[in-house]
Structure formats: structure tokens, C-alpha cells
N, C-alpha and C positions, 0 to 999 in steps of 0.2 A: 658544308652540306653533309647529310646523313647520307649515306650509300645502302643501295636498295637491299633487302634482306632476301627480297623473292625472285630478282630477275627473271630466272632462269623461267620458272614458272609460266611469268606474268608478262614475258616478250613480244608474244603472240597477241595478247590484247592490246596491250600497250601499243605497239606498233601498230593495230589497227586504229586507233583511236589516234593515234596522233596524224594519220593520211586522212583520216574523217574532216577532223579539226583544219587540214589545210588545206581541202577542195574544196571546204567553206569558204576560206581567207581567199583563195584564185577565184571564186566563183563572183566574190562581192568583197574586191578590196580596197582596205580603209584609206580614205582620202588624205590627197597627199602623197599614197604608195605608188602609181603611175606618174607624177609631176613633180618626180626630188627636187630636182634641178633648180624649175619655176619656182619652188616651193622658199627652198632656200636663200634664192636670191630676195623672192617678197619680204623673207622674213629680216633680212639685214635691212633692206630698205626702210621697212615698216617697225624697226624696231624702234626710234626717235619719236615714231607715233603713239607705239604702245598701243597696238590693238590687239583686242583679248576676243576672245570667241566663248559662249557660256556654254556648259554641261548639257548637252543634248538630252539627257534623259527626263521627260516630262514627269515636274513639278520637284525638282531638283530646286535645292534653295541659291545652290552656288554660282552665284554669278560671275563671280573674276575667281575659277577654279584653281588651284597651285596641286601642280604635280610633288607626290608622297616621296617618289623612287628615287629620282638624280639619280639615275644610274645612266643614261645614258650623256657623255659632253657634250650631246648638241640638247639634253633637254630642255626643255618649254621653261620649269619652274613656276612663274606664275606670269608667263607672258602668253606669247599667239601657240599655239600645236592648230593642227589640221584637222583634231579627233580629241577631245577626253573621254576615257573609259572610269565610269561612273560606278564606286562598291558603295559608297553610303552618301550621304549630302554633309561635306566635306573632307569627303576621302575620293581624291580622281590621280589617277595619272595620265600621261600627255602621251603622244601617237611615237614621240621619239622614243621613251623607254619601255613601249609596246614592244616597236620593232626591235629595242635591241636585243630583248630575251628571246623573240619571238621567231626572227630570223636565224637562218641557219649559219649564214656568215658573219652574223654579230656575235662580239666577245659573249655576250651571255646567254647564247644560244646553249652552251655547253649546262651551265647553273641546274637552266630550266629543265633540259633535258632529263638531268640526273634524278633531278626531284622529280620529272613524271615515272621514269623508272619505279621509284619507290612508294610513290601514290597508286599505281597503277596496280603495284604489288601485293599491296595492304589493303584500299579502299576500293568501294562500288563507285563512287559520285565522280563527272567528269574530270579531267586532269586538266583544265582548261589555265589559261595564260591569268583570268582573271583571278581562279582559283588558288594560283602560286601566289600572284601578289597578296593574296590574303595570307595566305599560309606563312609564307619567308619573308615579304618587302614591307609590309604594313610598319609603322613605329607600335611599338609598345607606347601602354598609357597604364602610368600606377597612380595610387591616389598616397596621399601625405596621411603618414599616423598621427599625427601629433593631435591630440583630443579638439583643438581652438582652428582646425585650420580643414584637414578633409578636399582638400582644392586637388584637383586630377592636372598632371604635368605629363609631357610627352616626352617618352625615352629618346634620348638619341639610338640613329639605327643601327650602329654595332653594339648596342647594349642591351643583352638580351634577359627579358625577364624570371627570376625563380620564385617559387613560391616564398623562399625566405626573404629576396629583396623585398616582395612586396608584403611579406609583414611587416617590415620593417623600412621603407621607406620616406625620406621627412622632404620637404622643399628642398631644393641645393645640396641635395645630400652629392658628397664628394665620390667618382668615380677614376679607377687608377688616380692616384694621387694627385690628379687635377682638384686645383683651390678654386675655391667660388667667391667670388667679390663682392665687398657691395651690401645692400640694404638686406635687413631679416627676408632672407627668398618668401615663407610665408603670406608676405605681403601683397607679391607680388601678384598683378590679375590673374583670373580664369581662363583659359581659349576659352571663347565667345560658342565656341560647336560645342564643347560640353553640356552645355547647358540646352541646347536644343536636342539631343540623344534622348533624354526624358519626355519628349512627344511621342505619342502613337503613329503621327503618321513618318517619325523617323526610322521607325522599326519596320515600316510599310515602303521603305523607301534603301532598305538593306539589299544588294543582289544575292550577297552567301551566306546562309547561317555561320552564326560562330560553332568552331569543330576546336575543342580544348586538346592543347597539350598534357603532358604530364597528368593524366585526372589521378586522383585518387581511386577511380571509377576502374580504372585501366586493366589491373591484375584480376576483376569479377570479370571482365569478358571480352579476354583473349579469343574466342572460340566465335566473334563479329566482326562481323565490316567495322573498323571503328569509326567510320565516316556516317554509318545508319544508328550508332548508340550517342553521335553530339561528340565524337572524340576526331582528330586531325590524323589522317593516313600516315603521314611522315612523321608522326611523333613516334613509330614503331623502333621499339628499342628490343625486339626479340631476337635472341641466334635464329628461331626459325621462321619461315614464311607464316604469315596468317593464313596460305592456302592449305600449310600442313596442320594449323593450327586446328582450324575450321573441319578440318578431316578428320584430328582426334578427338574433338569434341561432338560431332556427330552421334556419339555415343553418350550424350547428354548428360558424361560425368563431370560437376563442378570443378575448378582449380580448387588447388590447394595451393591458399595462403599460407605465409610463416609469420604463425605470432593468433591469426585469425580463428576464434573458438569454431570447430569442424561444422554445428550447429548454425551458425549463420551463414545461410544461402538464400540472400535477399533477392536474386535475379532470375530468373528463368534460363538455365540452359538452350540451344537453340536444339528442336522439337524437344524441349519437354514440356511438361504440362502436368498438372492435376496436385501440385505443391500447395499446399497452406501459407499464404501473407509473404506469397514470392510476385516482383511485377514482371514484365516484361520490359526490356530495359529497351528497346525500338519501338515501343507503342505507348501512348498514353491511355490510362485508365478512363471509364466513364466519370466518376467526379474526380476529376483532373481536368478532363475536355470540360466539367460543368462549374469548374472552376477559376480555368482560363483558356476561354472561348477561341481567345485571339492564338493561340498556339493549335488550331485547329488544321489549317492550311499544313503549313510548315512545326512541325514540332520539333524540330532539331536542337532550337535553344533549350525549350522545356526540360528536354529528356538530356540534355548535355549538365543541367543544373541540378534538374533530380536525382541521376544517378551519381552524380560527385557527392551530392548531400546524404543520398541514401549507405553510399559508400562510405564516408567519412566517419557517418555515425555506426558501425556494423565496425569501425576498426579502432573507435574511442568511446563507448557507450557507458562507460564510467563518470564522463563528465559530460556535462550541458552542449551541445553544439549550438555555435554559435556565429551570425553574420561575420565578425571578424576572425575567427577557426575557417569557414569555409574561402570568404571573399580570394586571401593569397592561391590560392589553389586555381584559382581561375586562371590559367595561360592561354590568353589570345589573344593575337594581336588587332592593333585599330581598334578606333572608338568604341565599336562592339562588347570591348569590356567595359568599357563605364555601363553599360546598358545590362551586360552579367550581371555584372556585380548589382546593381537596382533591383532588379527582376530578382535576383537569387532573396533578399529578404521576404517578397513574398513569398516564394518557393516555400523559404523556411517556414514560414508562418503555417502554411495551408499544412506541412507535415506534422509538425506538432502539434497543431489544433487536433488533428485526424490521427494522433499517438501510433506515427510510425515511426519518430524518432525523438528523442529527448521527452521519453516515456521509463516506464518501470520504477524502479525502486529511487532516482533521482534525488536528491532534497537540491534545492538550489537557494541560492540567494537573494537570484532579483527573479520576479514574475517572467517565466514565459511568452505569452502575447502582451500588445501593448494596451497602456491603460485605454482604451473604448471596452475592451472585454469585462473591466474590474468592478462592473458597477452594478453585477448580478449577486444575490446572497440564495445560498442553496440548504437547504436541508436534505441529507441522505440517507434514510431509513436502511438499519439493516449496517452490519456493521461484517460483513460477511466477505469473502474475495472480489466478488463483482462492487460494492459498497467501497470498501477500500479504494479501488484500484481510480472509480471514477472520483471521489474525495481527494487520491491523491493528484490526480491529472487536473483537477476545478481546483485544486488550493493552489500548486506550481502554476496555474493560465493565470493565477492572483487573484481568483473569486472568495469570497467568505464562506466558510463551508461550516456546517455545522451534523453530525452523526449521533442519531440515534438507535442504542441497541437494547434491543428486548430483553437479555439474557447477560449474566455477568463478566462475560468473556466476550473477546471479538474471534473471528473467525469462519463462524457459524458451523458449516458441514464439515470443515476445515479442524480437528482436535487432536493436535498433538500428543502422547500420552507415554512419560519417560519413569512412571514408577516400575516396569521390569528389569532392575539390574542397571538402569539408564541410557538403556536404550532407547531411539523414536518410536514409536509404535504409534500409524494416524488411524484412531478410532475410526475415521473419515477419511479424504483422499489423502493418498500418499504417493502413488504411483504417477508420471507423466507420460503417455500415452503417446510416440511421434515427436523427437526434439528438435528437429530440423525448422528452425522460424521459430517454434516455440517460446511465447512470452516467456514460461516458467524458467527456459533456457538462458534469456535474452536477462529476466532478472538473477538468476545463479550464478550466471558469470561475472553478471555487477557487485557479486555480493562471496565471489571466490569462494560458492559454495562446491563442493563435489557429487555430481549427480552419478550413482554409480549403474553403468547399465548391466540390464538384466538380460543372462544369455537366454539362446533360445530351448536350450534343452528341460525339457518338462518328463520324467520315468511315472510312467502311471502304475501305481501296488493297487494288488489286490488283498480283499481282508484275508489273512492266513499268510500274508507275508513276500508272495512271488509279484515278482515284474511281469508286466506285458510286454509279450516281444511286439517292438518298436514296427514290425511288419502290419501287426493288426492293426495298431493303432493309426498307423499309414493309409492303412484301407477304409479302415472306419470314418477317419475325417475325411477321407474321400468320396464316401458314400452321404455323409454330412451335409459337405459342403454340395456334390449334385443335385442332394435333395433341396437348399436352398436356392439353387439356382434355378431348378423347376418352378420356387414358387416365384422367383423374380419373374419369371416367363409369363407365368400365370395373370400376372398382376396387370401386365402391362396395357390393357386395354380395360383394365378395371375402372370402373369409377366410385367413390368414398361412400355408396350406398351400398356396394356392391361385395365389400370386402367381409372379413369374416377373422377369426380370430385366429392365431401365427400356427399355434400349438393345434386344433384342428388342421388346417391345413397340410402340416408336417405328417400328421399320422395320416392323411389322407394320399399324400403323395408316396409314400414310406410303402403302405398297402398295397397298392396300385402296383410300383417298382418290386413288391415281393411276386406279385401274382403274375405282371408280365414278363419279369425274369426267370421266374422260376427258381433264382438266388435265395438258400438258405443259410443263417447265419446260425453261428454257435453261438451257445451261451454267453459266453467270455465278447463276441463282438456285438450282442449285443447291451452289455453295460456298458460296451466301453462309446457304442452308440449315446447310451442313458447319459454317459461323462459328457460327451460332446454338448447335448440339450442342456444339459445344467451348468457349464459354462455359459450358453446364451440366455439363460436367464440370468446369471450372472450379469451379463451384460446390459440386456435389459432392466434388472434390476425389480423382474415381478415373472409372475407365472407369467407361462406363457398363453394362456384361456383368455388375457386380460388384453394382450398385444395386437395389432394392427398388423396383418400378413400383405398388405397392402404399404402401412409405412414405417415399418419398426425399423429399417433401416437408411428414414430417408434422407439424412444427412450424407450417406457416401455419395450421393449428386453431386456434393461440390465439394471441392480440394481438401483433403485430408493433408495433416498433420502424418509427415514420412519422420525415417530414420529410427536411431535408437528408444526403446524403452526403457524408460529410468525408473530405479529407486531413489524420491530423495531421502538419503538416509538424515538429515538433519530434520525431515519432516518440514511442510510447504507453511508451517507458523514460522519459521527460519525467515520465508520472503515476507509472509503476512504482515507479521511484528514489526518489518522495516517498513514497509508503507504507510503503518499507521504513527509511523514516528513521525512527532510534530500535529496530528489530526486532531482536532477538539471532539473527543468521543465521549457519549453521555452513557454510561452504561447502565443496566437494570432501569428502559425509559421506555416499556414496551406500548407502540401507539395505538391508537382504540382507534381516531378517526383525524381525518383530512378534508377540509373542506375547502375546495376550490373554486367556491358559486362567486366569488368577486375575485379582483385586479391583485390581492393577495393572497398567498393559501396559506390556511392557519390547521394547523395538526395538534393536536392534543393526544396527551396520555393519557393511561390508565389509572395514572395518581390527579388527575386535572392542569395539569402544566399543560402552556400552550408555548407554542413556537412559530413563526409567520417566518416569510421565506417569501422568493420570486417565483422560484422554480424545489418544486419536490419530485426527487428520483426514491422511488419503491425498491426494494430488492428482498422483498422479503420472499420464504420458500414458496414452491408453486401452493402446497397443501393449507399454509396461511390464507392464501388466495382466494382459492376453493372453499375454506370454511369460514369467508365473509367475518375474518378477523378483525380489520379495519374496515372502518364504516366511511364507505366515500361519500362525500355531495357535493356536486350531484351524484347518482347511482354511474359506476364503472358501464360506459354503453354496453349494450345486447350482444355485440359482434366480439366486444373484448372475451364478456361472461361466457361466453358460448366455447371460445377458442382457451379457457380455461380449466372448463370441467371437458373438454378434448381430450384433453392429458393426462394421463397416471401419475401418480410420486408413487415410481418407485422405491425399494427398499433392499436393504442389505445388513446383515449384522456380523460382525467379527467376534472372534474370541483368541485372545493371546495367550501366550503360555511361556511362563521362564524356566529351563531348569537348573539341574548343578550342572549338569556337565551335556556337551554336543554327543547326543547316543547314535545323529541319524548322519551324521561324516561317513564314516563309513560308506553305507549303501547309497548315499544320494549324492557322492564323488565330487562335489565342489559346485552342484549347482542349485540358483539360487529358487528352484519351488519344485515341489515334485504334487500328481494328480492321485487324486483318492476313488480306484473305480466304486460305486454303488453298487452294494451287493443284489439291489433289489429296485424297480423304478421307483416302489415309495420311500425310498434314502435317498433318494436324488436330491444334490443343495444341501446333503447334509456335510460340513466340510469336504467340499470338494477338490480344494484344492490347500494346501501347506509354504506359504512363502518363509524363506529363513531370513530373519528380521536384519540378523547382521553380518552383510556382506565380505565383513575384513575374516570373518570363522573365530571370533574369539569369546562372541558370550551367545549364549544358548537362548536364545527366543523363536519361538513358530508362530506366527499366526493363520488363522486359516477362515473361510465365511460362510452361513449361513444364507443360502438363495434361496427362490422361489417356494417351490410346493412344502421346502421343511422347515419357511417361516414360525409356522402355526404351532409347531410340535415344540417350541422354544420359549412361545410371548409368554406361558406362566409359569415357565420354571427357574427354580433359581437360580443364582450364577454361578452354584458350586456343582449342580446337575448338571449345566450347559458344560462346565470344563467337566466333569467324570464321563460326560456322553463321549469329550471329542478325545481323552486319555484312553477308553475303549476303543475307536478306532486308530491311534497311533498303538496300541498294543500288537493290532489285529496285523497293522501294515508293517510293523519287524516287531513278528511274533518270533522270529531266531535270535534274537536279543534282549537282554533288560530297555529296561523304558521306564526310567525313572519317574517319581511323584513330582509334577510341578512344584517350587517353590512359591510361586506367585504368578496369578493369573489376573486376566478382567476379561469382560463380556461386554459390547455396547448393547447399546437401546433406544437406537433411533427414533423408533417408535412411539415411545416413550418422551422423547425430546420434545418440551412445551414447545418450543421455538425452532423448531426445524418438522419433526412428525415424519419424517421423509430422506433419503440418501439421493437420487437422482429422476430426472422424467423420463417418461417415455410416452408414447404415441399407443393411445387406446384403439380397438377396434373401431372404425368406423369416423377416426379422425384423420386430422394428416399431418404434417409437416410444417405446413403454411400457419397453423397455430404460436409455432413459436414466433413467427412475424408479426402478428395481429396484436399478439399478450405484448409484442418489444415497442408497438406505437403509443404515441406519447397522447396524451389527452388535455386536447387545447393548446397544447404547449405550455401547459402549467405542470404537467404531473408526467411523469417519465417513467420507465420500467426496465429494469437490469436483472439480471442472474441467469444461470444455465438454461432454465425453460424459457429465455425470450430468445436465445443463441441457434438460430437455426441450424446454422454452418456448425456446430461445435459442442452441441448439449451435454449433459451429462457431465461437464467435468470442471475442473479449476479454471482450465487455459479458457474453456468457451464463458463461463463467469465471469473473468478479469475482461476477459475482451469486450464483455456488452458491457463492464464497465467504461470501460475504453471508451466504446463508441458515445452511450448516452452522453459522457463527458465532451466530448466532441459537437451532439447535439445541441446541448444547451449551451456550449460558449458559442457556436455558428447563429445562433438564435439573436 
């Protein structure tokens, strides 16, 4: 027996609960327990007759029950007891090896006791007599590897099971050096109760959920009752109590796994909340409940198999998880586990349909789901992160997938670009935003790429050379950030006729706060104000006159993307280029139209090629969209169209710069951007801020971007203006220094981009939120729609593209 970790703690419950448990047993005791005497005598007399008594519990199938335990020498076995105590239908034990645990003068009083010690200790759920026999006395049940055979045997009861027996377990396989006799064991029959485990109404007919041993699940959460995560109180192998556990986790910091990337924090802490594609490992999700009803009551089994699975795959995400990876992992005793282990291949199924595991950059070798899925053929426009990601997930489910791209490169807003020096420079995203869950994460570590994070120190210069003391700058985003919080307040009883545009509002509130403060600012805080604004168009990715003061921010409602900011210095064509490996991609096949008025939908190019398909997923940019690129028929309904011109395509432009030598080491001390205040509101977004491309400080690249209001000052100049404009203000900002002539520069032009016209969405005046839902429904269920403007939860970026890849992928194989 395990010896309890928490006594000390947990004595005072414990001991209440076990005088609970036996003013029960005095109040209504089991028959037989006032008539030993009579009892015994009947049973010698009556043993020649063999009279048997059946399972009390209605709609029990066992009719001549056989006691599991033998633990006590007067047990029943499969003769007369007084009482069977009933855990599944043909799993009972007899009244004699009740009493003997159960009693305090019986030898195994002592057993029991020890184990409720340490249940008591660990777990919320009662410490009952029935509860032990599950826990300790039940037989183990493994099932035979051998590919021809699969037959489930029942351990003997001092043989206890590990997850390596039961990988590796065959028929007859030999224990301590006991020989097996006799015919290929294979052969040999089934128990006859295995095969009734596979009914619904035996799982309806379980008294105690299965609570796992050893999970894999185990070390994400230390900090639970492991009796409410589907895991067994006594399997507690900690030096300390789960009550001290529970206390330091209270502060809802994650363990720390050894070996496990920092980034993967699949579980919710106990109170936290507001994490990105983290679950709750004590609750089932709504499609979970929508997906297995019957785990509605009782979800113990559920959540004992999902978080083993979810676990599993968070600490091997490298290779495929799979039914036979997971099944040995299952420790529990009694038939329960034949019924695990069944139940876990849906499990699995329902996770990877839904790409929350044996996703990302993957290549496998046999299909994912089984063939019923395989007989759909998909066409996926748009060869872009979101395009990809669902290509990749419909080719691994083993669909036919066929990509077409507009443009002679895949990636779309995604362009890597290593002509300065050789370093990545992403014309497009480069940055990952929040890596904690982070698909971008989740594929970098499958691909032992280095995401380097980006600290938080940001020194804001002024032109002529001097720092902002970090005091102003402190006050200013303080004043910033109030003023956005007034308009959150503002908003709140608004409705979407009601609203008005972000940049109004700002200066309205700003005014206001001058005049009833009486707060005058200096010159200097107020640029470094102007800085702040042009960061959020930054963000936005458009002036601000254009944005929604009612829903520019309306994705922080739901669970953001925490933790580190990264640079991927390999640039995100590093994960792109692996997902399209192995993808039938048609490049320069840009489509005119789709027509989905019949049972097939036929899309044609712009050269006249046609292509027919079950299902077509869209992914083209929102701006495509809006300029009625592709010609639908029937026409895209009213409600989509409506929820389309909702939306801005925002914009953004960089410009790079390489030189000979690192002139700005010196003054910017090792960190990785420094902010450019605007000497005037109309320079605002004119490089406003400088990232140093290469993190290790060995070769000399800046780049820096062009936002909102100083778009326009840029669209017709040429690329060698744009770099003499931004070599003027790196003069201005260490004017105490040389500042060498670039060797080689480039300027993007989004703008400009046939096939893109656009960097990211945003939310117009007068729209909301609920647009990117409307543009993500699928129409008829022929025609589908992926990329960052369908990504409610997550717009604007890579991670929320792949993911509506994800999902659509998910849609059309459920379909």
C-alpha cells in the first residue's frame, strides 16, 4: 500500500467521514451481519445444494455472481453470500470480503484504513469500501498485442499493471518465471463479460467512474483534486500533500514540466482564466457535451481520457498520436478498462477532426480519420497560412485536396525576404503575438525552430538625437491608456448605429480631460502622446477617422493569446514551406468564378480551366472579397455581402535597411526596437518605430513601418525616396554619431499587391465584430471561408489564419 502523503492535514476529514460511513452501516446493516451464527450454519448445510442468490441491483445481468476479492476465507466465490455488492455487471463481491475490509477486527481492516488515509488526503470523492475495491482489489484487464488476436485477458491479482506491460503484453505471456503450458494461449476464448462492456446500458450500469493511475495527465495538474480531473487519489506519488499543492497553485502559476516546451499550457490553472485554446480539465466543453451527450451526467470518464490524450500529445507533438501511444497509458483496474480503452479511439477521433491534436506541420503516413471521411475531394483557393493549414489537416484526415494560387508564390501576406545580408526580413508577418497555446509555438517546436523573444524595453529618441526620460513616457501611456478606457465606458450601452469613428472620439475625450483637469502638457508629452496614437494605428492597421470606437477592439472579449512575444527569426515561410510539403499546389491559377448552383461546384480560372470539387474553401484576402474578384453563383447572400464591406483591409508598409556596420549598439544597449517620437502630429506613422532584424547583434539590418495618416505621403514615391526619407530620420535620432549609407534596402507595397491589396482587417465605423462570423459561414455547405477576417477570436494575424484554417478543415470532414 501507498502510505498517505497528507495525513496530518486530512485527519480531521478523514475521520469524519469514516463515523459518517458507519452510522450508515449501524443504522441499516447488511444482512447476514446480526445472524453470523444462523448464517453459517445454513451455509454448510446448504452448500450440497448450491444455492446462489443474484445481484440485487436492478437490471444487473449477473445471475450466478462470483466474488472478484477472495480476500476473505470464508468467501462466497461463486456460491450463496447474504449480500453482493454490485460495481459493474460482472464485477460483485460477496458480504464475507465486505466485512473483512470493512470491519474493524478483521485482518483487513487495517489495508483499508491506510488507503482511506490517503484518499482522504488527496481526493474530494467519498472514500467508500466500494470505492477501495475499485481502486486496489478490482483484477487488471490488458488486451493481447499481437496484430491477429486483440482478445482482453484478466491479470491475476498480484500483478500489477504498467503502461509498458500493456504495450507489450501477448496471450500467456510468462510472469516471474512461471511457464505456460499448452495450446497457442491466443486461442484460447474471450470472458464472455468482455464483450457485453461494448453496450450502453453497461456503462449505465457502472457504480464508479474509472479515476486513472499513473496518467500522463498527472504532472499538468498537481494543483486538483485528482479524483475531479478522471485521475485516482491514491495514485498520489508527491513528497507533498495536494492540500499544500492546491495552496501554491492558488496563484494560478502553471507547473513546470522537465523536457516540456514553457509554451505549452494546455489546462487551465485552478481560477485562471481568459488563456487562448487552454480547456478546463474538470469541465467538458460545449462541443464535447455536443459531441458525447452521454458523458453529460457523469463526465469523469470523458475528461480522465481527454486530458491523458491532450497530455500525451503536448509532450510528443512530433509524431502522430495514436490509439495504440495512448491505450497502455490507461491504468485502471476492472473491466472499465476495456470500455477506456474503446471510448478513448473516439476520444481521439473527435480531437483531431477538431486539430487540437496530431495538427501542425505533421506529415504522416496512414490518413488520420477512418475511411468514411475519405470520399470527400476539396478544392482550396488561396494558397496563403489559413489555405495551407486547412490543406494540410483535409490531406492527413486523407481527403483529396487540390490548391489553387493566384500569384507565383505561396504564402500570401506571409514573404519572407533574405536579400539583406541574409538575413529574414517578413515584408509581412514576422512577429508572433502571445506564445503560450500558440499554434506558431506548437509548429516551431515540431520543426526545432528558435523563436527568439522580444524584451520589453522600447527608448523612445527624439529628432536631434536625445532619449525620453522613461518618467514621461510612463505618464503619457498612462494618459493613453485612460483615455481608451473612457471610450470603453462610453461604448458600453451603445448600439452599432450609434457609434462613431475611434480617432473622433479620442480627441473628444482628450479635450474634455484637458478642460476638466486643468492638466497641461508639454510639448515633448505631447508627441510622445502622438507616439502612443500611432502605435494604434499601427495596430489597426488604418487611420484612425476609418475605425469603429465602438468595436476596434472587439476581440479582447474573448481569450487572448498570453506570454512571450517572439521574433521568428527564420521568418513564418520556415513553418509555411513545411506544410505545403507534399500539397498539390497550382500556382499562378488565379479564379475568376465558382459556381455552386448544382450537387458539384465547378470554379474556373482566368485562363478558362475548370476544376469540380465536393466542397470549396475560399481564403482569399478580405479586399478580393470586396472587389467582387470572383464571380459567385449563385450571388454570395446579402447578409455575407453586407458583413464584408463592414470591414476595412487595413494596411501597413515596411522598409528595410542593411548596413556595414551596427552604428546604433551603442545607444539602444542590446535591445531588440527602439520608438521614433514624431516631431509633428502630421509625421505621425512616419517610422515610428525601428526593430533590429538580428537578434544574435552580428549583422546590421533595421527595419521600421509606415502607418496610418503617412500612408499617402509614400504610395508615389520611389523606393529610393522612401529609404533617403527614413535615413533622415535615423540621422536626426543619433545625430552624436555617424550613420552610415545603407548598402541595400527594399520598401514593400502592399498596396500595390494584385493578390493581396491589403496587410490586415479591422472593424469600420459603424460595424462590429460579429462580421467576422457571418464572412466565416459556409454557404450551403458547398462553399466555406478561411483567413484572418473570418477569425473572430484572433484577426489580424498568422496564428488567427491557420486557425480558421483549422477549423473550416474540421468543418468539412464533420459534414
Amino acid at each position: 500500500m501507498e502510505s498517505s502523503s497528507g495525513d496530518g492535514q486530512s485527519s480531521l476529514r478523514s475521520s469524519g467521514r469514516q463515523v459518517n460511513v458507519r452510522m450508515k452501516r449501524c443504522n441499516n446493516p447488511p444482512p447476514g451481519q446480526t445472524k453470523r451464527k444462523a448464517t453459517d450454519t445454513e451455509e454448510e448445510e446448504d452448500q450440497s445444494e448450491k444455492k446462489y442468490r443474484k445481484c440485487e441491483k436492478a437490471g444487473c445481468s449477473a445471475t450466478y455472481p462470483v466474488c472478484f476479492a477472495s480476500a476473505s476465507e470464508r468467501c462466497a466465490k461463486n456460491g450463496y453470500t447474504s449480500r453482493w455488492y454490485h460495481l459493474s455487471c460482472g464485477e460483485h463481491f460477496c458480504n464475507e470480503c465486505f466485512d473483512h475490509y470493512y470491519r474493524s477486527h478483521k485482518d483487513g481492516y487495517e489495508t483499508y484504513a491506510s488507503w482511506k488515509r490517503v484518499w482522504t488526503g488527496n481526493g474530494k470523492s467519498e472514500p467508500s469500501l466500494k470505492a477501495f475495491m475499485a481502486d486496489q482489489q478490482l483484477p487488471y484487464w490488458v488486451q493481447c498485442t499481437k496484430p491477429d488476436c486483440g482478445k482482453w485477458r484478466q491479470l491475476t491479482k498480484e500483478i500489477q499493471l504498467t503502461a509498458s506491460l500493456a504495450a507489450t503484453y501477448r496471450c500467456g505471456m510468462k510472469f516471474n518465471n512461471v511457464k505456460t503450458e499448452g495450446p497457442d494461449q491466443c486461442s484460447l476464448p474471450e470472458d464472455l463479460r468482455v464483450a457485453e462492456v461494448i453496450d450502453s446500458w453497461w456503462h449505465s450500469m457502472l457504480i464508479l467512474p474509472p479515476l486513472f493511475k499513473d496518467s500522463p495527465a498527472n504532472p499538468f495538474l498537481t494543483a486538483y483534486y485528482p479524483d475531479c480531473v478522471g485521475m485516482s487519489p491514491s495514485g498520489s506519488t508527491s513528497n507533498h500533500s495536494h492540500a499544500e499543492l492546491r495552496a501554491e497553485h492558488c496563484r494560478a502559476v502553471p507547473p513546470q514540466i522537465p523536457g516540456l516546451c514553457p509554451y505549452f499550457q494546455p489546462f487551465y490553472q485552478p481560477n485562471e482564466c481568459g488563456k487562448a485554446l487552454c480547456v478546463r480539465p474538470d469541465m467538458m466543453e460545449l462541443d464535447e457535451l455536443y459531441e458525447f451527450p452521454e458523458f453529460s451526467r457523469d463526465p469523469t470518464m470523458y475528461l480522465a481520457l481527454r486530458n491523458l490524450i491532450l497530455a500525451s500529445w503536448h509532450r510528443g507533438c512530433k509524431e502522430v498520436l495514436t490509439p495504440q501511444n495512448c491505450a497502455p497509458h490507461i491504468i485502471v483496474r476492472g473491466l472499465v478498462r476495456v470500455r477506456c480503452v474503446q471510448e478513448m479511439d473516439r476520444v481521439l477521433l473527435f480531437m483531431t477532426r477538431k486539430g487540437l491534436i496530431n495538427t501542425g506541420v505533421l506529415s504522416v503516413k496512414q490518413p488520420l480519420l477512418p475511411e468514411r471521411y475519405h470520399n470527400k475531394n476539396v478544392i482550396v483557393i488561396g494558397a496563403g497560412a489559413s489555405g495551407l493549414a486547412a490543406a494540410r489537416q483535409l490531406q492527413n484526415f486523407g481527403m483529396q485536396v487540390v490548391m489553387l494560387e493566384a500569384s507565383e508564390r505561396i504564402g500570401g501576406r506571409v514573404w519572407d525576404d533574405t536579400s539583406l545580408g541574409g538575413v529574414t526580413v517578413g515584408r509581412g508577418a514576422q512577429i508572433v503575438n502571445g506564445c503560450v497555446n500558440n499554434p506558431i509555438a506548437l509548429m516551431s517546436e515540431q520543426l526545432s525552430i528558435n523563436m527568439h523573444k522580444l524584451g520589453e524595453r522600447c527608448d523612445l529618441f527624439q529628432e536631434g538625437g536625445s532619449a525620453t526620460d522613461p518618467a514621461i513616457d510612463k505618464r503619457m501611456d498612462f494618459h493613453f491608456n485612460a483615455i481608451l478606457d473612457v471610450v470603453s465606458e462610453w461604448r458600453k450601452d451603445k448600439s452599432q448605429n450609434q457609434d462613431t469613428p475611434l480617432g473622433e472620439k479620442i480627441q473628444e475625450v482628450y479635450k474634455t480631460f484637458l478642460q476638466e483637469s486643468g492638466v497641461q502638457f508639454s510639448q515633448l508629452e505631447e508627441k510622445v502622446l502622438q507616439f502612443h496614437l500611432s502605435n494604434l494605428e499601427y495596430a489597426c492597421g488604418s487611420t484612425l477617422d476609418q475605425v469603429s470606437a465602438r468595436s476596434w477592439d472587439h476581440n479582447e472579449f474573448f481569450a487572448q493569446f498570453s506570454g512571450d512575444h517572439t521574433l521568428l527569426t527564420e521568418g513564418y515561410s520556415s513553418v509555411l514551406n513545411r506544410l505545403a510539403e507534399g500539397l498539390d499546389i497550382r500556382i499562378k491559377s488565379p479564379v475568376q468564378a465558382i459556381d455552386y448552383s448544382g450537387d458539384i461546384v465547378k470554379v474556373t480560372s482566368s485562363n478558362g480551366t475548370q476544376w469540380t470539387a465536393q466542397k470549396v474553401l475560399v481564403t482569399v484576402p478580405l479586399t478580393l472579397l470586396q472587389k467582387n474578384i470572383i464571380k459567385f453563383n449563385p450571388p454570395l447572400p446579402e447578409r455575407k455581402l453586407k458583413a464584408i464591406h463592414s470591414l476595412g483591409a487595413g494596411l501597413i508598409e515596411k522598409v528595410a535597411l542593411q548596413f556595414p556596420f551596427r552604428f546604433w549598439d551603442g545607444k539602444i544597449q542590446g535591445a531588440d526596437y527602439f520608438g521614433h517620437i514624431p516631431p509633428s502630429p502630421d509625421k505621425r506613422g512616419m517610422f515610428g518605430v525601428f526593430y533590429d532584424m538580428d537578434p544574435q547583434g552580428k549583422r546590421s539590418v533595421l527595419m521600421s513601418v509606415i502607418t496610418g495618416e503617412a500612408l499617402p505621403s509614400i504610395r508615389d514615391m520611389e523606393d529610393k525616396d522612401v529609404a533617403d526619407q527614413c535615413m533622415k530620420v535615423l540621422r536626426e535620432l543619433f545625430k552624436e554619431q555617424e550613420v552610415p549609407e545603407p548598402v541595400n534596402y527594399f520598401v514593400t507595397r502592399w498596396s500595390r499587391d494584385m493578390w493581396s491589396q491589403m496587410s490586415y482587417s479591422f472593424v469600420k465605423t459603424g460595424g462590429s465584430g460579429e462580421a467576422y462570423d457571418v464572412i466565416a459561414e459556409d454557404v450551403q455547405g458547398k462553399v466555406f471561408f478561411a483567413g484572418e477576417a473570418t477569425n473572430r477570436h484572433f484577426p489580424q494575424t498568422v496564428t488567427g489564419a491557420y486557425l480558421s484554417g483549422v477549423r473550416e478543415a474540421s468543418k468539412i470532414a464533420a459534414l
